[in-house]
Structure formats: structure tokens, C-alpha cells
C-alpha positions in Angstrom: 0.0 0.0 0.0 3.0 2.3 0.8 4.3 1.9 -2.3 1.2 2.5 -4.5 0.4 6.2 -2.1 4.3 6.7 -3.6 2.7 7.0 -7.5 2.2 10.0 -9.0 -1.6 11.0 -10.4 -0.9 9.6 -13.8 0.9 6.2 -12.7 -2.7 5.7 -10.8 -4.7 7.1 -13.5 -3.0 4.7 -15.7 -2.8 2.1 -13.7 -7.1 2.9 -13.2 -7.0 2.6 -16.6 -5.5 -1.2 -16.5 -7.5 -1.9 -14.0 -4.6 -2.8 -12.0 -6.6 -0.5 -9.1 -9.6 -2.4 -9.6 -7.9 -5.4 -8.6 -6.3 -4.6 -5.7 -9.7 -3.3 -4.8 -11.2 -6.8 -5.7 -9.2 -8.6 -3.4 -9.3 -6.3 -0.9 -13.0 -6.7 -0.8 -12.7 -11.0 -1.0 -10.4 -10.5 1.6 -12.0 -8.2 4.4 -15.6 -7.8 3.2 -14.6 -3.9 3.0 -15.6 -1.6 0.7 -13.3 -1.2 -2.1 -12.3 2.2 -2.3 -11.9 4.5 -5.1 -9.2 6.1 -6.0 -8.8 9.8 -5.2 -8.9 11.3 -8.8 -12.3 9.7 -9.1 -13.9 10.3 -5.8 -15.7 13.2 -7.6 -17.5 11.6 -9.7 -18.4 8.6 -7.6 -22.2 8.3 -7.5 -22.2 8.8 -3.4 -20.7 12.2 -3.7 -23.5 13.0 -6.8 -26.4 11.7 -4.8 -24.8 13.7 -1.5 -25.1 17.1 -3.5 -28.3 16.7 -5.2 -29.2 20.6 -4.4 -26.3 21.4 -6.3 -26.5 19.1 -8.9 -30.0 20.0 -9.7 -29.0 23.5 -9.9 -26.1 22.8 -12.1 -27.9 21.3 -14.5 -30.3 23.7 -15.1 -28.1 26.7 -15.4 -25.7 24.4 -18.2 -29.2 23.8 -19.7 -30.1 27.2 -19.6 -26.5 28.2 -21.0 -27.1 26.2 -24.2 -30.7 27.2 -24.6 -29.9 30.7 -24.7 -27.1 29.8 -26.9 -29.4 28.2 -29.8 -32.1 30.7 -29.6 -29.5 33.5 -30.0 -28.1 32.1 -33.0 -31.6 31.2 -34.1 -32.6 34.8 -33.8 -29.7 36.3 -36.2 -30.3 33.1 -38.9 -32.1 34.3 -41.6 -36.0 34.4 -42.3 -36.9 30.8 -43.6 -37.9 31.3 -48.0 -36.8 35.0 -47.9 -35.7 35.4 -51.8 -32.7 37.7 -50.9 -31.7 34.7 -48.0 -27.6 34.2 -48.8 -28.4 30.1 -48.5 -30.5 30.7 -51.3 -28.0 32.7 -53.6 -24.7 33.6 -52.8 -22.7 30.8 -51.5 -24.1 28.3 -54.4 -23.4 31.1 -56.8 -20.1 31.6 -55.4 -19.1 28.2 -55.6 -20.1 27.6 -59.2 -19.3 31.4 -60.5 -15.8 31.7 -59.2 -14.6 28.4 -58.1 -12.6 27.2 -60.7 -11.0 31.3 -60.7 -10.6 30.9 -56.9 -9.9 27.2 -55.9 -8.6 26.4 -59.5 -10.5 22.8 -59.4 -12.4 21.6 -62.3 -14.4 19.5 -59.8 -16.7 22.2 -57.8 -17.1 19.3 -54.6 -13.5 19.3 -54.1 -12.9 22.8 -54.3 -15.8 23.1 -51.8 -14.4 20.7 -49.0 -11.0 21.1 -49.7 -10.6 24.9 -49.8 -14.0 26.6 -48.9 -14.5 24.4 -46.1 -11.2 22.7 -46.1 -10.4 23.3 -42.0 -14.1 21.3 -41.9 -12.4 18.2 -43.8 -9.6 18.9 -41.4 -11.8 18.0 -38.2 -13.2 15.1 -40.2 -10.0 13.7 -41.0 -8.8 14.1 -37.3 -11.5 12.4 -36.3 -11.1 9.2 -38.0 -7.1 9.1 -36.8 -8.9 9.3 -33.0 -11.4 6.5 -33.7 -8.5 4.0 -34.8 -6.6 5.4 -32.1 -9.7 5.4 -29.5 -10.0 1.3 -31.1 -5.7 0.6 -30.4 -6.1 1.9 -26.6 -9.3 -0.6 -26.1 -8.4 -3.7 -28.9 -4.2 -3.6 -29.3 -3.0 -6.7 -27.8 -0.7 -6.6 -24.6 -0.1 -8.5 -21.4 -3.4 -7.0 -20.0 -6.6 -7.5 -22.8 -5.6 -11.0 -23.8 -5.1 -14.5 -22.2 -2.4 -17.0 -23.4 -4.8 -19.1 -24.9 -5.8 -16.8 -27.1 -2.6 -15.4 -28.1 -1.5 -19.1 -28.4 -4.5 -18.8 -30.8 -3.5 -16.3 -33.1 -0.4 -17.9 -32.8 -1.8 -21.1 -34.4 -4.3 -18.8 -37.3 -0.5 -17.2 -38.3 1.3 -20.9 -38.6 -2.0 -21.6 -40.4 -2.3 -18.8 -42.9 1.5 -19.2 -44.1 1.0 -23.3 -44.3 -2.5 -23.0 -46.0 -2.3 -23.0 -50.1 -6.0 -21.1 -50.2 -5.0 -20.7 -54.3 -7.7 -18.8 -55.0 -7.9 -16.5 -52.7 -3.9 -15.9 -52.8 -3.5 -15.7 -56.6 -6.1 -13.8 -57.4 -5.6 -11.1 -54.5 -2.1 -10.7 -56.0 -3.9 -10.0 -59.2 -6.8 -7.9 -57.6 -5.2 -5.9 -54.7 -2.7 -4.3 -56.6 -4.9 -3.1 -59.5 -7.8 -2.0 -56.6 -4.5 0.5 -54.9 -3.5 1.6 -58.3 -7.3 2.3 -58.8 -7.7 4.1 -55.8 -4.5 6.0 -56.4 -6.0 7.0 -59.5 -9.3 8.4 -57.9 -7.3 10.4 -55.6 -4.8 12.1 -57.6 -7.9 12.9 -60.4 -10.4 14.0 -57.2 -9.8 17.9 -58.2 -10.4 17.0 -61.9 -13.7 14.6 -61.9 -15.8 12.9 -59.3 -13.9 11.2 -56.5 -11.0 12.7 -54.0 -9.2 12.0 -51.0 -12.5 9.9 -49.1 -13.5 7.7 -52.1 -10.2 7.6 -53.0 -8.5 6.2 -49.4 -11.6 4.2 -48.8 -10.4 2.4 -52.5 -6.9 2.2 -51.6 -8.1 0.5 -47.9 -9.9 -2.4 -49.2 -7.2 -3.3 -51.6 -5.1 -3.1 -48.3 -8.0 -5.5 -46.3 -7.9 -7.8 -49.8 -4.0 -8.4 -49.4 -4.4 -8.9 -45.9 -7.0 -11.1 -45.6 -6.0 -13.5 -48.7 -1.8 -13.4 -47.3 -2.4 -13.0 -43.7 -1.3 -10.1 -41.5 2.6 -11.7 -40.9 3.1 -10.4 -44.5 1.0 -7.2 -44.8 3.2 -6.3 -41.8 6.3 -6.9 -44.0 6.0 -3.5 -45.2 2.8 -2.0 -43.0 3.2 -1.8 -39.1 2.0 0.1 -36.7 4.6 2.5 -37.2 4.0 2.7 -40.4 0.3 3.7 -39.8 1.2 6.5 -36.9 3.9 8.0 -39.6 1.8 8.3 -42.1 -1.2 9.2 -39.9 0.2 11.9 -38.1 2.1 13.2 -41.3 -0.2 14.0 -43.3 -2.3 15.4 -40.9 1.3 17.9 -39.8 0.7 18.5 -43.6 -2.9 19.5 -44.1 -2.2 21.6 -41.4 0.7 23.4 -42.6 -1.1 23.8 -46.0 -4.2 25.5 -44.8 -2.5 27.6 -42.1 -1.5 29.3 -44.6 -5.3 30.3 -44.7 -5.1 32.5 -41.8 -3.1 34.4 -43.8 -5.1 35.6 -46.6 -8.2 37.1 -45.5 -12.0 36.3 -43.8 -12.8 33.4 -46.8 -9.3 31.9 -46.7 -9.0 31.3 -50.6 -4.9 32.0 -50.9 -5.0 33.6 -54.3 -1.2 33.8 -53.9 -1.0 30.2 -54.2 -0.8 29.5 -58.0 -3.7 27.8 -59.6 -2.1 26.2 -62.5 -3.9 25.5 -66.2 -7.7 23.9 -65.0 -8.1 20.4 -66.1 -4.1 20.0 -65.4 -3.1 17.6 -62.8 -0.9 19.4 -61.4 -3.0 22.5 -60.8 -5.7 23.8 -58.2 -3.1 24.8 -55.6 -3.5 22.8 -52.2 -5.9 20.8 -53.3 -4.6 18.1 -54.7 -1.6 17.7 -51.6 -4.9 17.7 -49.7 -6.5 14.7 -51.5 -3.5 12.7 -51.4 -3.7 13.2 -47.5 -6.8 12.9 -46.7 -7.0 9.4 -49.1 -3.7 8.4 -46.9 -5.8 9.0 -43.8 -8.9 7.4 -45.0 -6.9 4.0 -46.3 -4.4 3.6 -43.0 -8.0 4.4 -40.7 -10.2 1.5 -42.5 -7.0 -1.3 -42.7 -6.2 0.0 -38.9 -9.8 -0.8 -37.9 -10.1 -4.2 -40.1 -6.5 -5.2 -38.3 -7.4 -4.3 -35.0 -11.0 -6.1 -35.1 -9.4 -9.2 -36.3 -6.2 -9.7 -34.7 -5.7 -6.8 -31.9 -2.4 -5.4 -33.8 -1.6 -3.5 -37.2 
């Protein structure tokens, strides 16, 4: 006991996490019948002290109610009036995006110029999100000492002797076939998403299940021949350092954040429409390392 009350708050919070806490409580409890005590961090938000304050509580939870009330019917009263002709929803911005996109944005394909430079710090949330879900999925699912017994290790142990013994012809042969031109498709979609339908979502999702194909036919000893974890954070967390960089340069340019600085090239060129296409190829990076990440994890617990 001494030497846990020696850990500092994020050695208990992590060990919380572990549940090494919890099971020092639990035999602590089989032990002496006592109570098993929380630990200090979450004494707060234990349901004793809730229930203790209810006064409080009560009144908390109105004024935070009241708080985002007033907030909506603020912004409710300064929207404007629903059907009015001169409404901007009903003009401008669809206007603008189809009058002076390909001048401002350079992008023959009016969608990507829309989410990739109008709105491109909104694809920038998305994409964040998704690296936080497959990293949200490798803190709950990636195999360790503590989320998996030996059997089943000795399990997957056994499926990986099995997948490099077993012929599966088939499947093998015609993945090598498949996979490589679904990647080169999706590649394809990616780099041509500022010049017709498609970009860096459509693109990545493409590039992913050629990824899951190879995987799934070879097993995930090989894929991790040239795709590991650290290959997925690299990637992950570069291209994100990139987007950012790339439309930081936004703040720099004035209230609608088109850099007219940046040159557009010749529309219809691939190499033209400024960020945009840098953009697509990270965002289809993002999208491809988030759906093998979350096929990998589900399956085996490990990319």
C-alpha cells in the first residue's frame, strides 16, 4: 500500500486505466468484506458524492441547460427568415461556388474545391476524427499482457502458422492479381479528385480495401512486412502535420481563406488547383491507413 500512495496521479490514473486499481480493490473486498475504495482522482464523480449534492447538482444542471438554450435561440434569432428570396443560402454561397470556383480554388471538380478549400479546416476536423477513432480502437483492442489470455494469443499464434501453411489458391492468386490493381485504382481516384468525381474519401476508402484484400487473402505476418503500426502513426500523423501546414496558410489571406497567392495552374491540369490536390493525397492516406487500422485491430488486436 505504501508503495502505491508513492505514485504520482498519472501512474494511478494509468494504472485505473488497466484496472490494476480495480484489482487490488477486488481482493481487498474477497479478503475483508470492505468496501473497495476509489481512488482519489475519481472520488468526484463517484455516485455517493452526486447523490450527497443533489441541491447542487439539480442547480447545475439547469443553469448548463439554460446556458445552451440561450445559446441556440441566439443564434436562431440572427439566422435568416426561412424562404426569404434575398436569403444568402439561397444565392450567394451556391453562386459563389459555381461562378468563381474554378477562378478561386482552381478545381475543375466544384465538390472538391468546396471541401478542400472553402471548407477545407471542416475536412480537417473530419480527418482528425477518424485518426482518433483507430486510435480510441488501439487503446481498447491492441494486444498486450493485460486485454488478452495465453490461450488466445496461443491462438493467433496457431491462425498465423495456419495462414502461411495453408495453399487457399484462390484467394492468394487472385488477391495478387486484384489488390494491386484496386490500390493503383484508388490512387487513380485520388490524384484525379480535383479533376472529376472522386477525392481523397473515395479515393482512401479504394486504396483501404485493396489493403484488407491483401491482408486477408496473405495474412497479417506479411502485410506487416511493409505495413506496421509505425508505419500507420507515420503516415497518420504526417499527413495530418501537412494538411495543417497547408491550410494555415489560410489565416493568412483574408475572412474566406482562398490563398489567391497560391498559384492555380492550367484547370483540367493535374498538377493545378493549388493545395488541393496535396490535400486529397492526404486525406486518401488518412482514409486508407483508418479502414486497414480498424479491419486489423478487429481481427487480430495489432496492425
Amino acid at each position: 500500500m505504501a508503495l502505491s500512495e508513492k505514485k504520482s496521479f498519472w501512474q494511478k490514473l494509468k494504472a485505473w486505466i488497466d484496472g490494476e486499481e480495480i484489482l487490488i480493490n477486488a481482493d481487498k473486498y474477497i479478503s475483508t468484506r470492505e468496501k473497495p475504495e476509489l481512488p482519489h482522482f475519481a472520488k468526484h464523480f463517484s455516485t455517493e458524492n452526486v447523490r450527497s449534492n443533489k441541491k447542487l447538482y439539480r442547480l447545475m444542471s439547469v443553469f448548463v441547460s439554460l446556458v445552451f438554450i440561450g445559446i441556440m435561440l441566439i443564434t436562431v434569432t440572427h439566422l435568416p427568415t426561412f424562404g426569404e428570396a434575398s436569403n444568402p443560402s439561397n444565392n450567394e454561397v451556391a453562386e459563389r461556388y459555381l461562378e468563381q470556383g474554378i477562378e478561386e480554388t482552381g478545381a475543375i471538380n466544384f465538390v472538391a474545391g468546396m471541401i478542400l478549400d472553402y471548407r477545407a479546416f471542416d475536412t480537417f476536423g473530419e480527418s482528425n476524427v477518424l485518426f482518433l477513432a483507430v486510435i480510441c480502437v488501439v487503446m481498447l483492442l491492441k494486444r498486450d499482457s493485460k486485454n488478452i489470455s495465453a490461450a488466445e494469443d496461443q491462438e493467433n499464434a496457431e491462425d498465423d502458422v495456419f495462414d502461411m501453411e495453408d495453399l487457399k489458391l484462390i484467394l492468394k492468386k487472385g488477391s495478387k492479381t486484384i489488390a494491386p490493381l484496386v490500390i493503383l485504382y484508388g490512387i487513380y481516384v485520388v490524384l484525379n479528385g480535383h479533376l472529376s468525381p472522386g477525392g481523397g474519401f473515395s479515393g482512401g476508402s479504394i486504396i483501404g480495401a485493396g489493403l484488407i484484400l491483401y491482408s486477408a487473402a496473405n495474412g497479417q505476418k506479411k502485410m506487416q512486412t511493409f505495413f506496421t503500426f509505425r508505419t500507420f502513426t507515420l503516415i497518420s500523423v504526417a499527413c495530418l502535420l501537412t494538411y495543417c501546414g497547408c491550410k494555415s496558410y489560410s489565416f493568412f489571406t483574408g475572412a474566406n481563406h482562398v490563398g489567391y497567392e497560391i498559384p492555380k495552374g492550367v484547370p483540367g491540369a493535374i498538377l493545378s488547383s493549388g493545395f488541393i490536390l496535396p490535400l486529397n493525397i492526404c486525406v486518401g492516406l488518412i482514409v486508407a491507413c483508418t479502414m486497414y487500422g480498424f479491419y486489423a485491430l478487429f481481427t487480430k488486436g495489432e496492425i
